[in-house]
C-alpha positions in Angstrom: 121.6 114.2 106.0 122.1 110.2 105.4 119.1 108.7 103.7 117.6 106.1 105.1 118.6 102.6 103.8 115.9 100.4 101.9 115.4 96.8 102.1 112.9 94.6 100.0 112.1 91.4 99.1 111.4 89.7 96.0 109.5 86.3 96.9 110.2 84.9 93.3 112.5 85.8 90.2 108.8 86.5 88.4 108.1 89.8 90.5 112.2 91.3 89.5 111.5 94.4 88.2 114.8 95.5 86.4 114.1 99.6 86.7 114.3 99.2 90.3 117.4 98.0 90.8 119.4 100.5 88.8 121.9 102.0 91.6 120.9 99.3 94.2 122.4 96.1 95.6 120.7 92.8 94.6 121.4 89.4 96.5 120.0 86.3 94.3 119.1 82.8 96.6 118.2 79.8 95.1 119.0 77.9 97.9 118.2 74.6 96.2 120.5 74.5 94.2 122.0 76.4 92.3 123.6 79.4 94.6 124.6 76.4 97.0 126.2 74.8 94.1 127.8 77.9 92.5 129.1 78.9 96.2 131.0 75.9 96.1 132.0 75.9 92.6 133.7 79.3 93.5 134.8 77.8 97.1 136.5 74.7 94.7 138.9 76.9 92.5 137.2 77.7 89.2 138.7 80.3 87.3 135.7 81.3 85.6 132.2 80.9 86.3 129.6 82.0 83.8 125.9 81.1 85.0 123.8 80.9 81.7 120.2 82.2 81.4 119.1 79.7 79.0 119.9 76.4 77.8 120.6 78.5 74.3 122.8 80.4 75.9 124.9 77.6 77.5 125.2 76.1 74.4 126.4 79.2 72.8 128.9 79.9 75.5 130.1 76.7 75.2 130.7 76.7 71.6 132.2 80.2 71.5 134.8 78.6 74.7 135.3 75.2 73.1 138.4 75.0 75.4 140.0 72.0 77.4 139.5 73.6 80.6 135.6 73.9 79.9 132.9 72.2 82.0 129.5 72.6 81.5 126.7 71.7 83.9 123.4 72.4 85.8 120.1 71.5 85.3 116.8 72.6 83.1 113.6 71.4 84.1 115.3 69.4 87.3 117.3 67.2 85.1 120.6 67.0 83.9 121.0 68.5 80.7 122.2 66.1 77.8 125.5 66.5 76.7 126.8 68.8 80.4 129.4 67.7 82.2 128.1 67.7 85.5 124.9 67.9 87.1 123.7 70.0 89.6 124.8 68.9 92.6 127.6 70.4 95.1 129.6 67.2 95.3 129.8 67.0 91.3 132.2 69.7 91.4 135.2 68.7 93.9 138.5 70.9 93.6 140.1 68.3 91.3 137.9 68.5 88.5 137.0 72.3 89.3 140.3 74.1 90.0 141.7 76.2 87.7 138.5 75.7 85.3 135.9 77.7 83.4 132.2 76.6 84.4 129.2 77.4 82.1 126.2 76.8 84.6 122.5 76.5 84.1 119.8 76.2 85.9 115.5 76.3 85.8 115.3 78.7 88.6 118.6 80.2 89.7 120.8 81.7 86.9 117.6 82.5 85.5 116.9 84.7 88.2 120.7 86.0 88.3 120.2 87.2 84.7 117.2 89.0 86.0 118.9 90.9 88.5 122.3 91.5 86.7 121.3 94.9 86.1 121.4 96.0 89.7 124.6 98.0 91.1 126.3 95.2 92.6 125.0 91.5 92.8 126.0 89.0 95.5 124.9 85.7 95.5 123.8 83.4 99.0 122.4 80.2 100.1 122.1 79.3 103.5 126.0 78.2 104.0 127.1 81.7 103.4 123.7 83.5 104.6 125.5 84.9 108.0 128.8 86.0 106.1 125.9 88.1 103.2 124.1 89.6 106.3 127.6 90.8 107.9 128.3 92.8 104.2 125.1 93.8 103.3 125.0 95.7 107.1 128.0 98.0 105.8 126.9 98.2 102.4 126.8 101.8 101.0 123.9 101.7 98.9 120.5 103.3 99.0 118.2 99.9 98.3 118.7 96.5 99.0 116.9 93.6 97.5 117.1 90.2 98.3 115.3 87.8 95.5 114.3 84.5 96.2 114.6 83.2 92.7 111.3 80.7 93.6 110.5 77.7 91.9 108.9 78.2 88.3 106.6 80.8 89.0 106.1 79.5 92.6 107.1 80.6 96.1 110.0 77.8 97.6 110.0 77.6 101.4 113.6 76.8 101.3 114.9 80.4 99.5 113.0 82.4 102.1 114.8 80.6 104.4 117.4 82.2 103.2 116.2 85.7 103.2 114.9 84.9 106.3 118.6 84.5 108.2 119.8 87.1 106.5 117.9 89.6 107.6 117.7 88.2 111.3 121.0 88.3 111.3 121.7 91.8 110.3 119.8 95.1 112.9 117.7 97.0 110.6 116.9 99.3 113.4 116.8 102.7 111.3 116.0 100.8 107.7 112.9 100.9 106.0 111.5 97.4 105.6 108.9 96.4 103.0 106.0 94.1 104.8 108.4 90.8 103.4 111.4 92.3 104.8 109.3 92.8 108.4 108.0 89.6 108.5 110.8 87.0 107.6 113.2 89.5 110.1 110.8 88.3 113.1 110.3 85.0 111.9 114.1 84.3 111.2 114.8 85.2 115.0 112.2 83.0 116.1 113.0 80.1 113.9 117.1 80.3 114.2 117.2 76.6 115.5 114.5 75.0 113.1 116.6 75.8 109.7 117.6 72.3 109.0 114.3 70.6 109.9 111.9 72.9 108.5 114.2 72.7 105.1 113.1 69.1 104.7 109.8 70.0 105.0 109.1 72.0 101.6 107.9 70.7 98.7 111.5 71.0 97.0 113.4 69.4 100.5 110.4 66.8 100.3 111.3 65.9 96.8 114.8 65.6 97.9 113.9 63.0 100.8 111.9 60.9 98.4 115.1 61.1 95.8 117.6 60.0 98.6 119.3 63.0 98.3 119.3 63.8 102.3 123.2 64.6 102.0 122.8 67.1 99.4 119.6 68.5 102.1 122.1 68.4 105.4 125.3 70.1 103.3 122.7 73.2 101.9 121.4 73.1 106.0 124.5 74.1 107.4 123.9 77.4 108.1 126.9 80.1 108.5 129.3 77.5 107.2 131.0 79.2 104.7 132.2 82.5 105.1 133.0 83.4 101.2 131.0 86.0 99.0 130.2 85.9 95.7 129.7 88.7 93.4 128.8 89.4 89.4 131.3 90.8 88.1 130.8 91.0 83.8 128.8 88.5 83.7 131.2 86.1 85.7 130.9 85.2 89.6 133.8 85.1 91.4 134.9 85.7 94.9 133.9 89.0 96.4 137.9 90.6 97.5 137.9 92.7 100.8 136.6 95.8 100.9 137.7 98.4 103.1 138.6 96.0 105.8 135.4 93.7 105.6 137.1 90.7 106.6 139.4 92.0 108.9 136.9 94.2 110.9 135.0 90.8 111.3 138.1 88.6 112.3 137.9 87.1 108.7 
């Protein structure tokens, strides 16, 4: 007899609790920014991408690298870190400064909460762009619990990664799954709200902060909903694309 399949939400990297996620599949959001900008890191041709878990850490990496084809980059505290490369921002990481790289990537929120989580079974990461193409995986997946962890924004709950876990999960049919009360309610109000990503992104306290910045193209890019279709996966401590599994992409036309 099949067990039935779990899913579960964490609302903020604070509540991961690392004994749980033994066996289980874990899907880490951080929607602004940092799984946006690590989706397109991997999307730009990085050969290596190793998201830090403290600005100690990214230093140490760094040093222990020390190669030519090293960039360093991300944020701590919501500003650029001295000394890094690059920021935090998608568009600081085009193909022709990416490809064929390694990336040493840190952020407040994000890669704090992927360190978090990197216990779990298997660990995919999503933002909205890639949301639909997580959902379509996570339906096949073979694993007893799934958890999908908003990383949150120091300690608080961020409208923006819900969001995310919100399309997911409207996206997928969990008829047959059991649903923790998060997993219930974001389901129903991701159906209802399928039109209103966009808008009601820009109206968190994070999207706010990213009006008042002039940052509105960094806010429409993260918006766009189902427009990547590439996974991303921890694999040793790296992410890197997620490669076909049984079929995945070509049952789905992929």
């Amino acid at each position: 007899m099949t067990s039935t399949k779990k899913m579960r939400v964490w609302l903020k990297k604070e509540e991961i609790d690392a004994a749980r996620l033994t066996g289980a599949m874990a899907v880490v959001m951080d929607a602004l920014l940092a799984t946006t900008t690590l989706l397109a890191i991997v999307e730009a041709g990085a050969r290596r991408i190793l998201p830090a878990g403290s600005l100690e850490e990214a230093r140490r990496l760094a040093d222990e690298l020390d190669s030519p084809l090293l960039l360093t980059g991300g944020e701590e505290g919501g500003v650029s870190v001295d000394g890094f490369d690059c920021g935090p921002f998608p568009d600081e990481y085009p193909a022709e400064k990416v490809k064929g790289k390694d990336v040493i990537f840190l952020t407040t929120n994000g890669t704090r909460a992927i360190h978090r989580a990197k216990i779990a079974e298997e660990l995919l990461i999503a933002c909205l762009r890639n949301a639909p193409a997580v959902a379509r995986y996570l339906q096949e997946v073979e694993k007893e619990s799934v958890w999908l962890i908003c990383a949150g924004s120091q300690g608080r709950f961020s409208l923006e990664d819900t969001l995310c876990a919100a399309v997911i999960l409207a996206e997928m049919d969990l008829t047959g799954w059991d649903l923790d009360d998060a997993s219930l309610v974001l389901q129903q109000w991701g159906v209802s709200h399928r039109g209103d990503i966009p808008s009601l992104l820009n109206k968190g306290r994070v999207g706010r902060w990213f009006e008042q910045e002039g940052l509105t193209h960094v806010l429409r890019y993260t918006g766009e909903v189902g427009a990547s279709d590439t996974l991303v996966v921890l694999q040793d401590g790296l992410l890197a694309p997620l490669q076909s599994k049984v079929g995945w992409r070509e049952a789905h036309g992929r």
